[in-house]
N, C-alpha and C positions, 0 to 999 in steps of 0.2 A: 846573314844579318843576325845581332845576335838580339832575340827578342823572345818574352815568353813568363808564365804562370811564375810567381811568388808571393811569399804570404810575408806582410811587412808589420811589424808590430806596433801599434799604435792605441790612442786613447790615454786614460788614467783612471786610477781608481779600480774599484769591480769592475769598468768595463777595459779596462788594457788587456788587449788581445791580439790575435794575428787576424789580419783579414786578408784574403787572397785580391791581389792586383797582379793587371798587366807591366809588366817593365820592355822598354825598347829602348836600347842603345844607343847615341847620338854620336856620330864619326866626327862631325866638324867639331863640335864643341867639349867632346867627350865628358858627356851627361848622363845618367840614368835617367831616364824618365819612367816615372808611375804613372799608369791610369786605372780607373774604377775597371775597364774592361776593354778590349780590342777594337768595340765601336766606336770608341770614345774618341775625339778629337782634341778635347781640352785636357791637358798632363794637371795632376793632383797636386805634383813637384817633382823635383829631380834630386838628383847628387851629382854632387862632382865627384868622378873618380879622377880625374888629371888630380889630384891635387889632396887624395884619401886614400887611407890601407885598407888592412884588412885582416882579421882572423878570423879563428874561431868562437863561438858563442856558448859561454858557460851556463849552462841551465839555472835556474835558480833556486834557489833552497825552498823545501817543500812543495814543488813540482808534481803534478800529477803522476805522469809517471816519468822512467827512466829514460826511455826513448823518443820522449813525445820533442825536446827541444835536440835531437842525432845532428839533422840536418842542418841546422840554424848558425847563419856567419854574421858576424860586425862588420858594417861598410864605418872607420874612424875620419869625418873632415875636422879640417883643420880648426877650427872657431868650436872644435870639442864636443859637436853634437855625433852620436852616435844612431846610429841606422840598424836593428836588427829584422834579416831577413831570412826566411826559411826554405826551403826548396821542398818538392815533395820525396825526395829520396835521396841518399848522401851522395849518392851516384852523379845527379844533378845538381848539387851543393857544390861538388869538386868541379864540377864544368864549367858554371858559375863562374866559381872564381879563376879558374886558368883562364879562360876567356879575359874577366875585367882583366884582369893580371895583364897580357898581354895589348888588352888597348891601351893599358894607360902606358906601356912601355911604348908602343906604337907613336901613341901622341908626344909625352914627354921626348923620344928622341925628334920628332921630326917637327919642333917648334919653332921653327923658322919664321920672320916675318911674311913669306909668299902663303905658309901653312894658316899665319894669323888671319892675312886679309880673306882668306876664304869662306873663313865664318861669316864676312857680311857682304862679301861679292864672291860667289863661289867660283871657280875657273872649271872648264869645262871638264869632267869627267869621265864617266863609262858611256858616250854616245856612242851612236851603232848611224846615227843618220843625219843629216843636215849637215852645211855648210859650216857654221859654229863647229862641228864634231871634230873637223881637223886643226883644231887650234889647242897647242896641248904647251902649255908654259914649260919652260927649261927650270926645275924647281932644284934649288940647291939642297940634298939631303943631307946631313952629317953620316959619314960612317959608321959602322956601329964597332960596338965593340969585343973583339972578336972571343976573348975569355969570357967575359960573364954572358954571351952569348951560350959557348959551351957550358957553361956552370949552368943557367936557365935551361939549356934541354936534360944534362943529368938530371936537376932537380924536379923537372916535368912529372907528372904524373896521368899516364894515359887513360883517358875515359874517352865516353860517348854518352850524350845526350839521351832521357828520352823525349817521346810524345809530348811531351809538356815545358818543351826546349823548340825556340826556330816558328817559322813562318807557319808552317801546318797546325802549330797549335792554338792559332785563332779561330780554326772552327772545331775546337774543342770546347765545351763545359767547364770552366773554373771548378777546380781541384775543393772540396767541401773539407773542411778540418774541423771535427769535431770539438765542443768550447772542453773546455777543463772541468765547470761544473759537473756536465751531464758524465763525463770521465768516472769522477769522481764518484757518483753514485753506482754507475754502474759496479766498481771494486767494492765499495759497502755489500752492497748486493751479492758479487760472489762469497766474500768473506762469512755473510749469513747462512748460505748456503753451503757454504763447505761445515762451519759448525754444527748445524743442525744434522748434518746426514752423516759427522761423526760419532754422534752420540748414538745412533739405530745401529747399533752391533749385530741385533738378536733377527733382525727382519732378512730374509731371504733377497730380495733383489740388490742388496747392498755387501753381497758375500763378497764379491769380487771387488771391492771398493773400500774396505775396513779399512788399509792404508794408503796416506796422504803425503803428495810433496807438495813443496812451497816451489812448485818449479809450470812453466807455461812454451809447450813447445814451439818453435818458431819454426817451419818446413824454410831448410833451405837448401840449394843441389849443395849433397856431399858429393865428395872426392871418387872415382872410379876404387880406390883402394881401401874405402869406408864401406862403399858397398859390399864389393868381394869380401869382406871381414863378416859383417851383418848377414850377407845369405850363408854364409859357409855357417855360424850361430844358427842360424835357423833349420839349416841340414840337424845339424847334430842332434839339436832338440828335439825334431822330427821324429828320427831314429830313437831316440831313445825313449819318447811315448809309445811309438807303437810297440817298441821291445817290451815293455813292462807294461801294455796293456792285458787287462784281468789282475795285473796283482797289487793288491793296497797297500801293501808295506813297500811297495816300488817309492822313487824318486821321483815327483809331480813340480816340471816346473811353472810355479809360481809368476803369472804374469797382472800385476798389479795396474789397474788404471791408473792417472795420473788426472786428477782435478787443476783446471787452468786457475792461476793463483800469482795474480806482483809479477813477478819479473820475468823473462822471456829469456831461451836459448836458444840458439840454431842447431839443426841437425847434428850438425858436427858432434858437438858436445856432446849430443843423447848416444850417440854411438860411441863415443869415446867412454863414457859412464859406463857405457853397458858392458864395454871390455873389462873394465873396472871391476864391475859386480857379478861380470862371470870368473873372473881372476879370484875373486872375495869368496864365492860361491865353488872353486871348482873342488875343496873336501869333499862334502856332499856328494857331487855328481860321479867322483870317486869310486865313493862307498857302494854305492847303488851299481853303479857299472862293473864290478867287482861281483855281485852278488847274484846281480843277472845274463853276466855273460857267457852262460853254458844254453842258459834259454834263448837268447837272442840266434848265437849259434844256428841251434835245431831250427828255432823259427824261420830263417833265411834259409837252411836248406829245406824245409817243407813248403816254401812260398817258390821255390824254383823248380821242385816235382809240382807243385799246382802249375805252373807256366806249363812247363814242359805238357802236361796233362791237355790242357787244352790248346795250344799247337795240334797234338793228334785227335781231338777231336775235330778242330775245327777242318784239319786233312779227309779224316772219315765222312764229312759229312760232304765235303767236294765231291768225293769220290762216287757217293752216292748220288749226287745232283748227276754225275757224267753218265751212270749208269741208267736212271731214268730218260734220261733225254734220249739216248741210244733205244730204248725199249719204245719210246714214243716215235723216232722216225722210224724202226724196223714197224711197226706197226701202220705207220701211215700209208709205208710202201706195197706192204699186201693191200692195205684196202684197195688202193689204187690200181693196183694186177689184179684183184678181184671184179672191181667194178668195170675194168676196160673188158675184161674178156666176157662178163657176163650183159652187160648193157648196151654195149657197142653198136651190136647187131641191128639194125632196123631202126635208130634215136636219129631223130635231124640229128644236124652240125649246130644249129642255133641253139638247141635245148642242151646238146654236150656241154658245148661251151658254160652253158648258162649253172649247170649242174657241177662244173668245175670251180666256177667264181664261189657257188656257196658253200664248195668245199673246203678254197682258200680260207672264206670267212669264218668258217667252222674252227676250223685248223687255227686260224687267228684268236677267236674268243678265247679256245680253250689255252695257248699260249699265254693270253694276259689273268684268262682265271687262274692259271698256274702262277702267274708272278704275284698276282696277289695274294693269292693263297701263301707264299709264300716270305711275304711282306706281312700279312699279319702274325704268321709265325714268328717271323722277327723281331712283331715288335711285342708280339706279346710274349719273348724270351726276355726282350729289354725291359717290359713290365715287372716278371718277376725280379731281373736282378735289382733293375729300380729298388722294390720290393725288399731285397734281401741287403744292399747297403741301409736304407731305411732302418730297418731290423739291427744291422749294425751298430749306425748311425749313433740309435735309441737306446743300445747296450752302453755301447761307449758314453754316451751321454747320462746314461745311470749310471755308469762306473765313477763317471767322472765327479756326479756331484754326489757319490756315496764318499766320494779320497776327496772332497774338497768339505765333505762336514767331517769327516774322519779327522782331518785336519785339524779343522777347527776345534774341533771337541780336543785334539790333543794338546794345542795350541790355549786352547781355554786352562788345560788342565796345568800346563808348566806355567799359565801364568800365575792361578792360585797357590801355584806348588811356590813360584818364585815370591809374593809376593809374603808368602809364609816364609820361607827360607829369611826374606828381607827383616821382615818385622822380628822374629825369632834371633838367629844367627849373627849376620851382618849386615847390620844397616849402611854401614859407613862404606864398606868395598862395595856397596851394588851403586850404591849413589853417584861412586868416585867411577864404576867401569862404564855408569850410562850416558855419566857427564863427559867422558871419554869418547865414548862413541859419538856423543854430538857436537862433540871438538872434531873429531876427525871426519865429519859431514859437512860443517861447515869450513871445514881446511881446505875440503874439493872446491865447495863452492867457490870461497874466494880464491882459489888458485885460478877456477876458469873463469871467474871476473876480471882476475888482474891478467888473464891472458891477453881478451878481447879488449882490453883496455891498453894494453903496451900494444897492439898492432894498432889501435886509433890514433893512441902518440903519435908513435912513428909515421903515418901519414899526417898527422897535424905539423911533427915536426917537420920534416921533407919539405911541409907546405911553409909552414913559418922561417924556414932555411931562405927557402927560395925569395919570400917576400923580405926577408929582411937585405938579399942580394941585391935588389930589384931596386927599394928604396933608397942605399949605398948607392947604386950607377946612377942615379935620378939627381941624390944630391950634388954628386959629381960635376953630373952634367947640366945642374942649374947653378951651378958656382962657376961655368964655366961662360956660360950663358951672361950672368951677372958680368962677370971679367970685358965680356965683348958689348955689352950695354954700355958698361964702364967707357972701354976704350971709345966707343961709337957717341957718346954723351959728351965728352971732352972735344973730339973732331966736332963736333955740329954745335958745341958752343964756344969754339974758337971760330967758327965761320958767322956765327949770329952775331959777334965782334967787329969783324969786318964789316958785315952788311951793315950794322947802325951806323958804323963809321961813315958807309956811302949814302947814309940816308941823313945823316946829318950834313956831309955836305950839299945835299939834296933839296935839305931844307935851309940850310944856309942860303942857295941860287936862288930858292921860289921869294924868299924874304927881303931881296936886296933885286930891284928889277935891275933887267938889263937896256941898255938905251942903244945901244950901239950891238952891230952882226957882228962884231969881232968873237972867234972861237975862245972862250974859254976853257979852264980845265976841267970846271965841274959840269961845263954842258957833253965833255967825254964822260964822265963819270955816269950821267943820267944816260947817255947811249950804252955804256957797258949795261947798267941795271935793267934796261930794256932788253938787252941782249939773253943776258941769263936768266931773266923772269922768262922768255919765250923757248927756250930749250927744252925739248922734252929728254928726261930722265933715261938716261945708259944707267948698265949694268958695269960699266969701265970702276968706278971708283972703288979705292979697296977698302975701306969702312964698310961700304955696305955688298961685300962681297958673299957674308952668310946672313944677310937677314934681307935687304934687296926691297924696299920698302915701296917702291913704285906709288907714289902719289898722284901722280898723272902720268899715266902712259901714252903712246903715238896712240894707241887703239883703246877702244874697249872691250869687253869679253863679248859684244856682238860686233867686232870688225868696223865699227865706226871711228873715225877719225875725232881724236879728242879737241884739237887747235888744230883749223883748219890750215891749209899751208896758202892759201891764193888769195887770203882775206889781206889788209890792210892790216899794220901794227896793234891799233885798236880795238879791231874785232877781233885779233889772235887774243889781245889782254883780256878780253870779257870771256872770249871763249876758255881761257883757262883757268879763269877765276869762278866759272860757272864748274867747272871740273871740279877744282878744289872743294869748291862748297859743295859739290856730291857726294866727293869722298867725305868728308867732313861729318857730312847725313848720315851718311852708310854705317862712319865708326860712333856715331853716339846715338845713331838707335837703340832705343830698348827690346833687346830681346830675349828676356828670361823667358818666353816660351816659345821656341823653334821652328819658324814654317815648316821648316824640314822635316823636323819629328813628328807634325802632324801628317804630313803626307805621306811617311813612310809607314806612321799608324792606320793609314786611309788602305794604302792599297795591301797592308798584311791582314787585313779585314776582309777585300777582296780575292782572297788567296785561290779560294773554291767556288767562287762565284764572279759570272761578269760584273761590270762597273755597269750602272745604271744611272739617270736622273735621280738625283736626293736633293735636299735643304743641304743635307750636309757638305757633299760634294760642289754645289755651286758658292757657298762659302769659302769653300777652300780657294777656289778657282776666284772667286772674286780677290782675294786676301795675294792672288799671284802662285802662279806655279812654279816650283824651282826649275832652277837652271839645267840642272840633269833630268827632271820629270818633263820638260815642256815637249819635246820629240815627241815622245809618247803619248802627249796628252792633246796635242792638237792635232796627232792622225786618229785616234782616238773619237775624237769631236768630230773633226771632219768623215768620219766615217759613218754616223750618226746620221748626219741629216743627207749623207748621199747616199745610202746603204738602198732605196729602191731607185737607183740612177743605175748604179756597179750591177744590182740583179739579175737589171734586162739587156747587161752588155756581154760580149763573148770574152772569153782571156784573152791576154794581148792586145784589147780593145785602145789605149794609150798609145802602146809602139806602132798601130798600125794609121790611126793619124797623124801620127810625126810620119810613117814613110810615106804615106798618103800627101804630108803638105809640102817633104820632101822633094817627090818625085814630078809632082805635080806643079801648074801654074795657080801661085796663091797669089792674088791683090792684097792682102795683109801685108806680106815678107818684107816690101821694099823699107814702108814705116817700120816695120818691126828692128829694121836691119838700123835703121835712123837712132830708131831711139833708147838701141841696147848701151853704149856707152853713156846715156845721158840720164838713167835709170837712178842711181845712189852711188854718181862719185866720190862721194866721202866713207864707202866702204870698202875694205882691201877688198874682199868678193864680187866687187862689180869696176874697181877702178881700171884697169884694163881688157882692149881685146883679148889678152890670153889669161886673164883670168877665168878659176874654174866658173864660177858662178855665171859666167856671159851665157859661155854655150849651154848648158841647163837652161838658164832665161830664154833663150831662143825657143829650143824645143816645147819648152809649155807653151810657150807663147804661138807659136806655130800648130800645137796641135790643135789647143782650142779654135783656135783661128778657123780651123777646117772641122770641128764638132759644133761651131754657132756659125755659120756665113754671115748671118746679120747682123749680129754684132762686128763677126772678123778681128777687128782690133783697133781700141782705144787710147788714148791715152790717159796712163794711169793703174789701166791692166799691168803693165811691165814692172809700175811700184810694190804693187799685190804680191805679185809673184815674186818679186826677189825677194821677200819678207817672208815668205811664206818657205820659199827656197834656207833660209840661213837654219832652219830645225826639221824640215822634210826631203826626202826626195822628189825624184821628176814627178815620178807619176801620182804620188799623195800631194804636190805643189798642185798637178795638175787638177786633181779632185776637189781642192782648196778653190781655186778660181773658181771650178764650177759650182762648190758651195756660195761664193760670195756676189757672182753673178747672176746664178740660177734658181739658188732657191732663198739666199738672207734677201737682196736689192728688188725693186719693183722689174717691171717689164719695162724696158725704155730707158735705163737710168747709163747705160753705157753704149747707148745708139747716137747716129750721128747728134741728132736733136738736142740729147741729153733732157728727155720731157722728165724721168724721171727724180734727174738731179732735183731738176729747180722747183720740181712739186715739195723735195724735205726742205727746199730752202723757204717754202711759203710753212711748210709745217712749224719748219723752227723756228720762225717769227712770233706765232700762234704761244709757244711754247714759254720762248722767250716774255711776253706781254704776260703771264700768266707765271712763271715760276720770277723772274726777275723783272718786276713794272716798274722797279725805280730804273735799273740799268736802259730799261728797251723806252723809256721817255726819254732819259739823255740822249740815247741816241735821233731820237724822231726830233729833240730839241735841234740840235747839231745838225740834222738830216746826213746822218751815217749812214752806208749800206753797211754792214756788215758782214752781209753774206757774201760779199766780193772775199772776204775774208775764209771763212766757216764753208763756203762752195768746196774748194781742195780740202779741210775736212774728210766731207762727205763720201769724196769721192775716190779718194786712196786710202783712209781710215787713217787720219793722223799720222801718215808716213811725213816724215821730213817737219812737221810740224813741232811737236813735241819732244823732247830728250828721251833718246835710247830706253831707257828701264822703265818710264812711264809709257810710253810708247808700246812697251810689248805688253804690257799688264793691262793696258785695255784690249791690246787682243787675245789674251786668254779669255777673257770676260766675252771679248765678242764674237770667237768661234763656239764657243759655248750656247749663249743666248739669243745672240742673233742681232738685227740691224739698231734695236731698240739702246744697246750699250752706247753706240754713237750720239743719241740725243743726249743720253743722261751725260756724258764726259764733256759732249760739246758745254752745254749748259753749266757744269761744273768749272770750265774751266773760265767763264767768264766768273763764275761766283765767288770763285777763287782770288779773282783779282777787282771784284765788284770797287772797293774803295778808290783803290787806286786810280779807275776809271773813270768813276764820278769827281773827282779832284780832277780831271783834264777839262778847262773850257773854252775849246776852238774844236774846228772839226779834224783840221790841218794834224794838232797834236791825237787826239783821238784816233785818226787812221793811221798816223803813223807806231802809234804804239802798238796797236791792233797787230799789227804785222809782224812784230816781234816777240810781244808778251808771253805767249807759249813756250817759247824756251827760256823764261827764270822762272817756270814753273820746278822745282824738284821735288817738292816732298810730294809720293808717289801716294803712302798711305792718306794723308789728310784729302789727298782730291779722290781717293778712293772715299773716304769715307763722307765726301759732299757728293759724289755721284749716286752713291746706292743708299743714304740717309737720310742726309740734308732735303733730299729732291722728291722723296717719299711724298705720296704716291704716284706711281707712275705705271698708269695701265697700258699695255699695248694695244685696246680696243680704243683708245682715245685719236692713238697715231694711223690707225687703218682709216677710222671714218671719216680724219682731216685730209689724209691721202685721197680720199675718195673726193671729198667735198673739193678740195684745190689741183686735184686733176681734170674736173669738169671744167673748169674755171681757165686754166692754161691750154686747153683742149678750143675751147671756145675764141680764145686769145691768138692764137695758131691760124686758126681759120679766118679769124677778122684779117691779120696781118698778111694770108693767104691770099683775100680776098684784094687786098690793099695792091699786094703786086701785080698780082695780075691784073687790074685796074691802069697801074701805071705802065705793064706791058702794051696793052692795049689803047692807049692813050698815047704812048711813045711810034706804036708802029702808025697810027695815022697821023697822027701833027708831025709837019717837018721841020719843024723849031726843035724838038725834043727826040730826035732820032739820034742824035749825036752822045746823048746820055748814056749808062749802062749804068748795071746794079754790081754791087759785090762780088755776088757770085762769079757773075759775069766775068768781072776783073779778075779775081783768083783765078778762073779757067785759064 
């Protein structure tokens, strides 16, 4: 992903500056985005690069310094605004741009209509899981093109990113870039300083600093054959101080400091100079070498008798060590023949022995007294020599600065001599040889300026080659583009010709009744238009053979059925009139800021660290997760609130209750086995036995079965699961029920009873009278239940209820948060249609509407934003204590009706009038 540190120039006035921001790249829409920083979730702005160039950025005149704007590229859009941003290194200025370079060729070639719609219905992606993940569109890409393919990689230029490029650089520190002001003083500053410490001539610590360049070195790796040049320089000079040390009329070279001053070189250069001014200098070294090389001679042969000299010392004095050592074991062996024949006689064995050991020790001490002894010898030779380099040292060091005032004093004296000569003789040839010399100073200079400046071209140019190629194949290929819009615009409004045709005869029929069943022609005509209004859209037609517009598909990107096939003519027309108006939503939403790119900014935040509970993260998840993050984000969730469930269970804990419910007899399977086809026939994943998604459905199904006995299996479980199934696998599905069963819903709510259903359905009455008392009087007017309505709700979480996209975006919100999202959408989604409702006055029309209303609900955002705004405040301490209050209450009600039957049981087995009765139950058995 290509994301990471830049410094964007911005402001006016004194304050126009670079300031560092984050940038992260947008694939769908191919946008740059800015933000303040990598936490940030809200973009500053973007760019379009679909649709911008690119060069390089001319510094500006009177600029702090030279190098300060190296790095810095133009982003050019089209409406003429210009973008200047800086990278921290040119290294990373060139990656920058090969990278955009490359998306925007990426995008521009592959702008197809399937490419367009995915900016605002994405199609599935890089999944790894769920159901959804094998659904991969046939997407028509153009070719590319094979020459300026090759011309793009010759004109390539290979880099690599650093640290402050890519994903890792969000737990990095933004990059500090010094302003220009403080730049600025700092150079005043040195330039005073260099002034002031040229005028101290006469003072000692500035001997070796009398001259000055206007140069500041830059360390950069030179060349292996820069160096070999430079140490071989440094041999020779070596040699030839130590040759002419002691003698003052010798050749001293001259190693001048260099004060850091303006403008910068790299290594390179310093070692190329210095060839330079050894080549300038080598008369001199000549002369000198000449003069001294009888002495250098002898000296090299007198330094190889001192070698040789000490070799045989250092022999002799071995020799001696062997010789003492031998006098010390001859020695120890007599004592020992002494002591045995003299002692022997009449000593226990204990005392021998004992008299032996403190012989060894004896024999021991004196061994290490010896090596010590011997060790300080050592080092007290390495004292003296210490000692006598010292002595050296401090000769040489008087020598040196006796030949460096020597120097000077001589140096002093040819300047008086010259300056006499000047004023006296010739004025005119000194002025002209010194105005010469600082011609031929500054002719280096600018030769190695205009060096490093033609190898910058030449990569500017390379660069600017390539982008001007780039631009060429783009216009090409939007002239082509345009051609096929052309030809595609002419087909669809020669067909929009016809159809008014048919709808004028259409309206002609409606206008002029019919009295008589006799077939006319226009009542075929109104059967044709029925015909093709209900067709879902092939890829057969050859207009839209490269752009494939799909405005209502059989499916949608979660496997649902767009126009149902089993409905009546009528409800296919509403059903794909409700389509259209989707797509319709989808393509004129506004989205100049990118779910996408905030999520992609969310989890490049979380690079180094887990995702945790934030503000900011339930934000996002409210606002909807994409379509490629949702896999991830509801195992994620679901692993959250199971995470001390998973602890205390062994591995393979899943597959061993599937072969557990397997092997075994379950009272679950048979219903289970019922009610697997009858799950979400309107999706390809569950519409038949051999689809993938049945048998997965089973096994979660089955295994919970045998991890809850008491529960076993409901109905309504099986909706859970195969929703849960379309973005996880088995065993994260599996986790998911037990999240939704075990720890979001009360105890009771999916047991036979269902006590704890209808305790939220007394909650959300409470709910209702309190967030909408106009609506919950209309209904008490009426005498509506509405919870005959809002019960399935509750109870599968808006499956089958609600359209597909609204539909999952409350469950992101509700594996997230918990059962609490359920009130607030339930209640939204009346508030949503609050008017409409109150304009109904029967009850007849009221319930029937009730029944259907949820599906023309589409705009996802607006009820997102009456569920988590509009409905402010909403504590969950409110819903526990009603739960509490209205479970005592239906707890109590249970019992009464308890008592009721077995009353009438009991009343039945003794009256014989009333034996012949039975109950319900009874009859179902």
């Amino acid at each position: 992903k290509l994301c990471g540190y830049l410094q964007k120039l911005s402001g006016k006035g004194p304050l126009r500056g670079f300031r560092s921001r984050w940038f992260v790249f947008d694939p769908r829409r191919c946008y740059l985005y800015y933000f303040k920083g990598p936490q940030e979730a809200l973009p500053l702005g973007h760019l379009d690069i679909a649709s911008a160039c690119f060069s390089y950025h001319q510094p500006e005149a009177g600029a702090a310094a030279a190098g300060d704007e190296a790095a810095a590229f133009e982003v050019h859009s089209p409406n003429g605004t210009v973008a200047v941003l800086k990278a921290a290194t040119r290294q990373d200025m060139t990656y920058w741009l090969q990278e955009l370079q490359q998306k925007r060729w990426e995008y521009c070639n592959n702008l197809d209509a399937a490419k367009r719609d995915s900016r605002t219905s994405p199609t599935p992606s890089d999944f790894s899981k769920g159901l959804v993940a094998k659904d991969n569109p046939d997407l028509s890409i153009p070719s590319q093109n094979a020459s300026a393919e090759r011309a793009r990689n010759i004109l390539a230029v290979e880099t690599s990113p650093t640290d402050l490029v890519g994903e890792q650089a969000a737990s990095q520190p933004a990059p500090i870039q010094p302003s220009a002001i403080n730049f600025s003083l700092k150079q005043w500053s040195t330039e005073i300083k260099n002034s002031v410490s040229s005028l101290r001539k006469g003072n000692n610590e500035n001997r070796k600093s009398i001259f000055y360049t206007t140069e500041e070195w830059e360390l950069l790796d030179p060349t292996p054959k820069d160096l070999e040049d430079s140490m071989a320089l440094e041999e020779k000079r070596k040699h030839l101080a130590e040759g002419s040390k002691g003698l003052t009329s010798s050749a001293f070279p001259f190693d001048f400091g260099r004060i850091p001053h303006k403008t910068r070189r790299p290594l390179k250069d310093m070692i190329g100079s210095s060839k330079r001014n050894s080549s300038d200098s080598s008369p001199t070294e000549w002369f000198s070498g000449n003069g001294n090389k009888l002495v250098s001679e002898l000296q090299l042969k007198y330094q190889n008798q001192q070698e040789e000299l000490e070799k045989l010392k250092k022999e002799l004095l071995s020799q001696k060590e062997l010789v003492r050592l031998l006098q010390q074991t001859v020695r120890s062996s007599q004592y020992d023949k002494y002591f045995a024949s003299r002692l022997c006689e009449g000593v226990p064995k204990d005392k021998l022995e004992l008299l032996h050991q403190k012989d060894d020790q004896i024999l021991g001490l004196n061994n290490q007294l010896e090596k010590l002894n011997l060790e300080k010898d050592s080092l007290q030779q390495e004292v003296k020599n210490l000692k006598c380099k010292v002595g050296e040292l401090n000769e040489q060091l008087g020598m040196l600065m006796e030949t460096i005032q020597a120097k000077d004093e001589v140096i002093m004296k040819l300047s008086r001599q010259l300056s006499e000569c000047e004023d006296s003789a010739s004025p005119q040839s000194g002025a002209v040889n010194s105005a010469l010399a600082i011609g031929t100073n500054k002719e280096l200079q600018e030769l190695d300026r205009l060096k490093d400046n033609l190898q910058g071209y030449k990569t500017q140019n390379k660069f600017l080659n390539k982008e001007i190629l780039e631009l060429s194949a783009l216009r090409r290929n939007a002239e082509a583009r345009e051609r096929e819009w052309q030809a595609k615009h002419t087909s669809l409004e020669a067909k929009l010709c016809q159809i008014e045709s048919k709808y004028l005869i259409l309206l002609q029929e409606m206008k002029t009744p019919v009295c008589s069943e006799e077939q006319s022609p226009a009542r075929e005509v109104i059967a044709q238009l029925l015909e093709d209004a209900l067709k879902a859209e092939t890829n057969e037609q050859p207009e839209q053979a490269f752009f494939k517009p799909h405005l209502v598909s059989e499916y949608d990107i979660y496997g649902f059925q767009t126009v149902p096939e089993d409905d009546d003519d009528e409800e296919k027309l509403v059903a794909k009139s409700r389509a259209l108006d989707l797509r319709s939503l989808s393509l004129s939403e506004n989205r100049e800021i990118s779910t996408g790119v905030k999520w992609e900014n969310y989890f490049a935040s979380t690079m180094n660290r887990d995702m945790m509970r934030c503000v900011e993260l339930k934000n996002l998840i409210r606002s909807g997760i994409p379509h490629e993050h949702r896999s991830k984000m509801w195992k994620w969730c679901v692993n959250l609130h199971v995470k001390k469930f998973k602890d205390s269970t062994v591995p393979g804990y899943f597959q061993t209750l599937l072969q557990n419910a397997l092997e075994k007899q379950n009272p679950a399977s048979k219903q289970i086995e019922l009610d697997l086809l009858r799950t979400l026939p309107n999706n390809k994943h569950y519409s038949s036995p051999t689809s993938e998604g049945i048998q997965k459905l089973r096994n979660v199904l089955l295994a919970f079965s045998w991890r809850n006995p008491d529960i076993g299996y409901c109905q309504g479980l099986n909706r859970l699961v195969a929703i849960a199934l379309l973005y996880l696998e088995q065993e994260d599905a599996f986790w998911c029920l037990v999240t939704i069963v075990e720890v979001f819903m009360p105890r009771d709510y999916y047991t036979k009873t269902l006590l704890g259903s209808q305790v939220d359905q007394r909650v959300f009455k409470d709910l209702m009278s309190e967030k909408l008392p106009r609506l919950h009087a209309h209904f008490e007017l009426y005498k509506v239940d509405y919870t005959l309505i809002t019960f399935n709700w509750f109870l599968v979480v808006f499956v089958d209820s609600v359209v597909s996209d609204i539909l999952f975006k409350i469950w992101d919100s509700f594996l997230y948060e918990g059962p609490k999202v359920i009130f607030r959408f339930a209640l939204a989604l009346f508030k949503y249609k609050e008017e409409e409702i109150l304009k109904l006055q029967d009850s007849m029309s009221i319930f029937k509407y009730l029944r259907y209303f949820t599906r023309t609900i589409l705009d996802a955002r607006k009820l997102t934003g009456i569920a988590f705004g509009d409905l402010n405040p909403f504590p969950l301490r409110q819903i526990r204590n009603r739960r509490t209050y209205h479970l005592e209450k239906v707890r109590l009600e249970l019992t009464e009706l308890e008592a009721i039957r077995e009353d009438f049981l009991r009343e039945r087995d003794t009256c014989v009038e009333k034996r012949d009765l039975i109950s319900d139950d009874e009859e179902d058995s």
